[in-house]
N, C-alpha and C positions, 0 to 999 in steps of 0.2 A: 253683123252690122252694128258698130258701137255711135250709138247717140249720144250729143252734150244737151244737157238741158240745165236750164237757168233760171231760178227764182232769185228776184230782186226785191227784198222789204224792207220796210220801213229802217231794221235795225242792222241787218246781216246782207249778207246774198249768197246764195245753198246753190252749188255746182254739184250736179251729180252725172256719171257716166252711166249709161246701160247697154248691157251685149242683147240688142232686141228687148225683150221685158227683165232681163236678170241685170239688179242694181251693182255696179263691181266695184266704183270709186265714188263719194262722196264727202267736199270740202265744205266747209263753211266759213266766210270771210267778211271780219269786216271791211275790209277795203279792197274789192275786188278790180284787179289793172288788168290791160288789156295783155300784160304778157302771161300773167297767172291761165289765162283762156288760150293762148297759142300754148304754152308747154302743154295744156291738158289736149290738146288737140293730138298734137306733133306725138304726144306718148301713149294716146290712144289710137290712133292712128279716127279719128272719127270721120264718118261721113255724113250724116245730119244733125242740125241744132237746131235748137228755139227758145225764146228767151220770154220772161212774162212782163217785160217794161217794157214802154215807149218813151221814156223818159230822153230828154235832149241831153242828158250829160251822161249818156252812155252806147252813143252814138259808133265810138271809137268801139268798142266791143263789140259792136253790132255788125259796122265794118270787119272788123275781124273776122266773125263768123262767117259775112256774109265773100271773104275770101277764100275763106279757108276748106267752109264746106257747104255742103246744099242747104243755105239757110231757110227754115219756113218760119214765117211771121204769125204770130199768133195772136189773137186776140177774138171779143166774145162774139163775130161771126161765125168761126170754127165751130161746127155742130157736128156731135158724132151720130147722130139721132136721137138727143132729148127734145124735151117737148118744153121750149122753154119760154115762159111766160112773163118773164123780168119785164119792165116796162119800160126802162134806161138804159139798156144795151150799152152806150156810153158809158155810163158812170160805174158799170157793173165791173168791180175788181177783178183783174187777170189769173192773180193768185184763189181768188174765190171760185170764177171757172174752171180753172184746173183742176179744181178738187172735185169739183159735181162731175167732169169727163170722166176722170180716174174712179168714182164712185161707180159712175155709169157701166164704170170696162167690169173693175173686182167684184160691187158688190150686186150684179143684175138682179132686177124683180124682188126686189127688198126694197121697202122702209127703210131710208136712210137719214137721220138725223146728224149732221157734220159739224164740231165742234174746234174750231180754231183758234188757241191759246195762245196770240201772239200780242204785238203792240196792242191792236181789240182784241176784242173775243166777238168771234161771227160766229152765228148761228145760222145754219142753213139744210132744208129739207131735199130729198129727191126720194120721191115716192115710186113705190113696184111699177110703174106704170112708164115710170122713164120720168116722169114730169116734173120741174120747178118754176115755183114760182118768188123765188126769194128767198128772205131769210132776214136775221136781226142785226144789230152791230152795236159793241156795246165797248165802254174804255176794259182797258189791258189792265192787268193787276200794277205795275210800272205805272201807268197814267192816271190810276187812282191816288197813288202815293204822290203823284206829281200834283195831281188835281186839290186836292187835301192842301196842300202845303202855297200852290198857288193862287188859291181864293182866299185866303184865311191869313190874317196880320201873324199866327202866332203859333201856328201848327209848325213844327218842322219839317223838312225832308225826310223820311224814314227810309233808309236804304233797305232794299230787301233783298234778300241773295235767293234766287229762285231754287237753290241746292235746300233751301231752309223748308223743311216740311209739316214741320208743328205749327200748330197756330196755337198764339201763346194768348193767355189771361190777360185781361187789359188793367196792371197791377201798376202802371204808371202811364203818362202820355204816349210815349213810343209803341207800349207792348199795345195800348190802347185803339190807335191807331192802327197798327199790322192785324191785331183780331179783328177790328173791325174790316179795313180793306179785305184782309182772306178771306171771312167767314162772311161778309156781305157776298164775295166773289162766289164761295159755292153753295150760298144759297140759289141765286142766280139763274145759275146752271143746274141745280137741283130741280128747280122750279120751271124752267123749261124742258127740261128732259119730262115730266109729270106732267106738263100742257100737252105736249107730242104725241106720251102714250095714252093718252085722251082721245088723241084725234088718231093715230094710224095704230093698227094692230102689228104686233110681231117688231115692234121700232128695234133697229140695231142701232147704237149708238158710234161716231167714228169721233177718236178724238186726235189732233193731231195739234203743232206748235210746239213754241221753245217754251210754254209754261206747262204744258200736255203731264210732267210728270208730277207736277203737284196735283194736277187737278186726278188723277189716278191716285195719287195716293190718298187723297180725301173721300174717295167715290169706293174704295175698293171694298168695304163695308157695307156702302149702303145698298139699297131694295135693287138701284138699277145696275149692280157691277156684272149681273149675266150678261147685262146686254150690249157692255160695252167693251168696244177694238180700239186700239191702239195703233195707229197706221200713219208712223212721226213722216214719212217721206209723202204723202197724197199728194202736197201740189205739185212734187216732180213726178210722179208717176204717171199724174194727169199729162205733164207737158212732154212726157214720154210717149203718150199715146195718141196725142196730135200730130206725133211725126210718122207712126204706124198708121192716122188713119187717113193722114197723106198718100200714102204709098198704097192703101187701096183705095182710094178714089182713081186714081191714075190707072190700076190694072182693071 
């Protein structure tokens, strides 16, 4: 049984195919059309999707799938049995529940700490017990650099290429700026990873996003690198298992 599943972000949108749970094709695009999803269809031959937008300008897409194959809608109703204690159900990110389902399937009966290095960086918990109650949201390394430059008469833009792994001396404006952004960035995430193992025993840490490998390569040193995965696909895998756990509600 091959699955399309679709995350929609802020910056990209990540197509990925699975034969049941085994990942086989994965695209990332930024301007994802509606023929891009029929050829993945037509060469997969797929039978269910699910997408994580509700977005009106992607409508056409949605239509597609929803001719093409058993499309199921997903959004933060879909409970695989957490225990979830969000208070805004509404406003609660599609791409952020995909991650705590996916959490839910891989990493059962564990302390889970989920770290999402994308446009934000969210922060979010699901503890051995199944249960969430949230989590943080905080700007993206990108929007610090943006934020910097758009509050300020005189700061510039500083382009940073996320390939860039050093965090350099602040030996003029520019480097001054990227140290500060970076190294504010994983204090940050230091400092909640050390709040977490405060409060839960045994924390695994999961980091995922298109900033995930800077923030590895800064962490891989420090005190918490035992305790921390690497899992760049979580929100599809998540939106992979909404279609699985479709298919046994039904049986």
């Amino acid at each position: 049984m091959h699955n399309l599943v679709i995350d929609i972000g802020n910056t990209n949108s990540k197509l990925a195919v699975f034969n049941n749970r085994e990942l086989i094709e994965y695209l990332t695009l930024k301007q994802m059309t509606a023929e891009d999803v029929l050829n993945l269809i037509k060469q997969h031959k797929i039978s269910n999707s699910t997408i994580s937008s509700v977005a009106v300008e992607f409508e056409e897409i949605i239509n597609v799938l929803k001719k093409n194959t058993n499309y199921i809608e997903f959004s933060t109703k879909v409970n695989t049995g957490i225990k979830n204690h969000y208070k805004t159900l509404a406003t609660l990110g599609l791409d952020r529940w995909a991650k705590i389902i996916a959490t839910h399937y891989y990493y059962p009966q564990r302390n889970c700490f989920i770290i999402d290095a994308g446009t934000c960086i969210t922060y979010d918990l699901l503890d051995s017990e199944h249960t969430y109650f949230g989590g943080s949201i905080s700007l993206g390394l990108h929007m610090r650099f943006e934020a910097l430059h758009h509050f300020t008469r005189r700061l510039p833009l500083v382009e940073w290429d996320r390939a860039e792994t050093e965090i350099p001396a602040g030996e003029d404006t520019e480097t001054a700026i990227k140290s500060g952004v970076l190294q504010g960035a994983i204090n940050e995430v230091q400092g909640f990873i050390s709040h977490e193992n405060k409060e839960n025993k045994d924390l695994t840490v999961l980091i995922t996003g298109g900033d995930a490998a800077f923030l590895l390569k800064q962490l891989k040193n420090s005190i918490f690198a035992p305790q921390i995965i690497h899992d760049p696909y979580l929100v599809l895998k998540g939106l992979n298992e909404v279609i699985a756990f479709e298919y046994v509600q039904k049986d």
